[in-house]
C-alpha angles and dihedrals in degrees: 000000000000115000109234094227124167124196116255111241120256094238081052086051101056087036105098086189084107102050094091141100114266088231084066082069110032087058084051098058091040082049089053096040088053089048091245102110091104100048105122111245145173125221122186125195105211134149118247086212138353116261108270111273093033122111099181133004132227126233108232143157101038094121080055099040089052084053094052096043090050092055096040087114125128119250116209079246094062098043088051089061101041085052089047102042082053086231094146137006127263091262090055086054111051084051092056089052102078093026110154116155101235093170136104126272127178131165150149105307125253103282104025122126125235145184142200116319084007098146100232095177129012105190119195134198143071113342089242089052095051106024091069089054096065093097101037093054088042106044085051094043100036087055095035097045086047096056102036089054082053092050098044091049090046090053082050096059088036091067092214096316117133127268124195125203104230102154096111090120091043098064144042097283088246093051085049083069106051093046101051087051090043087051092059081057092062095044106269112137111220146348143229087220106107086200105056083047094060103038090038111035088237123157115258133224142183142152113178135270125250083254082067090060106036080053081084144062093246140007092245092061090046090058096040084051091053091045094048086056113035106025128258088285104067121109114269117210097215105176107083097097116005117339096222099055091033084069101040085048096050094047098053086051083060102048088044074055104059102259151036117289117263101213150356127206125208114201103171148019126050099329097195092054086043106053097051096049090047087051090054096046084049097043081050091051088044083229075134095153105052107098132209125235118190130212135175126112099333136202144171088246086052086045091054087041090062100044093105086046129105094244128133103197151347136234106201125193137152094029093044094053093045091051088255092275104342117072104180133041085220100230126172119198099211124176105249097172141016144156123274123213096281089059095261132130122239129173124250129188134177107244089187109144129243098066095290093113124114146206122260129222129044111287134206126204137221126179103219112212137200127243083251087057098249128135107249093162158019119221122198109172123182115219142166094235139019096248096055080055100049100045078056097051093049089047090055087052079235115153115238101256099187129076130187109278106178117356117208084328103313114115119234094240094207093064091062124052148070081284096038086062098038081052086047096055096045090054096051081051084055094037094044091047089060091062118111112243092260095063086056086068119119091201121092116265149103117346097269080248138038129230123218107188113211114206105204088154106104091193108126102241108249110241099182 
């Protein structure tokens, strides 16, 4: 039996309208239906708790999230296939055809860190314009933040040596991506991924794979080859046969070359054993400044492993793209406020059990600081208005953690961008580094702050 298959248009493709969950839409037919798709409403993504193990969270994927809300628009394509799969009605249509978000987003800037209740993105508008983009801005946040806490707490273990993104093989290609974007974020410096490189302005890296030197008839071509092509400093895999040779072999290539190696890379083995007894065979050949990078299954806890080891850099992969461990942030996008019939607005919260409640009412957040500069505290205050926050924020001496995102659909161009990221991973260097000695920890235990949550709204909290 053949599929009948047809190939999805170039202009469907770019569209993310699509990536959402049907009950997004759905919601919004049975909204429309009720006459309360226009109610103005507030959602906020935000984590219960941090993942086990994490003591802070790292803001990651706004630049990507921008992107994604500027092209959720409906192709003719798509709608044809919302009308055909019979997914909403002809009301609900006709509405989606002309579908641009024109409300308000703010949220913690890229690089920040957070921590659990911390309001990451508050998202304002009718409840039909923000309602169908829950699972867009979560499915981006939940995976960057995931992978930009691994990363930070990577480069932490690592004590200012390099780290290299090199997961590409290890995730779906358009994850690859992500991660390696959402990695920069967390103070890695570059990545393998060609991609990343293009759409991100992101350094790019690469050495060459054992395939490269079983291509030839002896190890010693292989590396004359490399040389020829790349200059004598280029990185040299030397573990394919015996390590030892492998190096005496790849030095000598270089200096056939006209000059000294740049690199080797070590991708089995004991790499700690390793590593010292190649940095000595190096230091005896006077080869002293070719450095060693390391690969192989890399964590933050094998970072930190090697960080009495001669080594000069790391390239991290599968660990780093599945958030070493934890491979969501675990983020929720929850309605906190909207309009009653009157046209005023009123908080609303879940009270489920289990832990799966939430908090009415729209929040801003402030990081207090000691005299001394470090963070003793996260404060989330709830508030009618955004003058009454923000006067408690100023008497808390709490910085103002949020920035304009997307204002009455217009995005806020310095948030996206190759500059916007660079910005983004300078600002998690200056957030991080507020952060008292315990939050640097790579072992399980309290946030490295605490959050205490003020409540100055006097609305009676609606509980249906």
């Amino acid at each position: 039996m053949t599929a009948n298959l047809r190939r999805v248009p170039a202009s469907a493709a770019s569209s993310t309208a699509l990536l959402t969950d049907m009950y997004e839409l759905t919601m919004l037919q049975a909204a429309l239906h009720a006459g309360v798709a226009e109610r103005n409403s507030v959602f906020e993504l935000f984590g219960r708790t941090l993942p086990a193990s994490r003591r802070f969270g790292v803001v990651a994927g706004v630049g990507r999230l921008l992107d994604a809300i500027e092209a959720f628009t409906f192709t003719d394509a798509q709608i044809d296939y919302l009308h055909c799969a019979g997914i909403v009605d002809d009301d609900t249509i006709d509405f989606l055809r002309s579908y641009r978000f024109s409300g308000t987003i703010r949220g913690y800037a890229e690089g920040e860190c957070y921590f659990s209740g911390s309001p990451l993105l508050t998202v304002e508008g009718t409840f039909a314009e923000a309602c169908i983009l829950e699972t867009l801005a979560l499915s981006i946040y939940n995976y960057d933040c995931a992978v930009a806490a691994a990363a930070s707490r990577m480069t932490i273990a690592a004590h200012g040596r390099p780290c290299v993104e090199f997961g590409a093989r290890r995730a779906h290609e358009c994850a690859a991506v992500a991660a390696a974007r959402a990695a920069m974020v967390g103070g890695f410096m570059g990545t393998s991924d060609l991609e990343a490189g293009m759409r991100y302005g992101i350094p790019t890296f690469g050495t060459s794979a054992h395939s490269f030197t079983l291509l030839h008839d002896s190890e010693e071509e292989a590396f004359a080859s490399q040389v020829a092509s790349l200059g004598p400093g280029t990185t040299v895999l030397v573990d394919t046969y015996d390590i030892e040779r492998g190096v005496a072999r790849a030095v000598a290539a270089a200096r056939a070359g006209g000059g000294e190696l740049g690199a080797v890379r070590l991708d089995s083995g004991d790499l700690v054993a390793e590593a010292f007894k190649v940095r000595a065979q190096l230091d005896a050949l006077g080869a002293t400044t070719t450095k060693i990078t390391v690969t192989n299954d890399l964590d933050e806890y094998a970072i930190a492993a090697l960080g009495a080891a001669p080594v000069d850099s790391y390239g991290v992969g599968t660990k780093l793209v599945t958030g070493s461990g934890r491979p969501t942030a675990a983020l929720v996008y929850k309605l906190v406020e909207r309009a009653d019939a009157a046209g005023e607005m009123q908080e609303v919260a879940k009270f489920s059990t289990g832990g799966k409640s939430t908090v009415g009412g729209r929040k801003w957040a402030g990081r207090v600081l000691d005299a001394a500069g470090t963070a003793t505290e996260e404060l989330v205050v709830s508030a009618r208005s955004e003058a009454d926050a923000l006067a408690a924020l100023e008497q808390a001496e709490a910085r103002p953690l949020q920035v304009d995102l997307v204002r009455a659909g217009v995005i806020v161009e310095e948030h996206r961008g190759p500059d916007a990221l660079a910005a983004a991973a300078a600002r998690h260097q200056v957030a991080r580094a507020e952060l008292p000695y315990d939050g640097w920890r790579l072992s399980e235990g309290d946030p490295a702050i605490p959050t205490r949550h003020v409540d100055i709204d006097e609305r009676q909290v609606l509980r249906g």
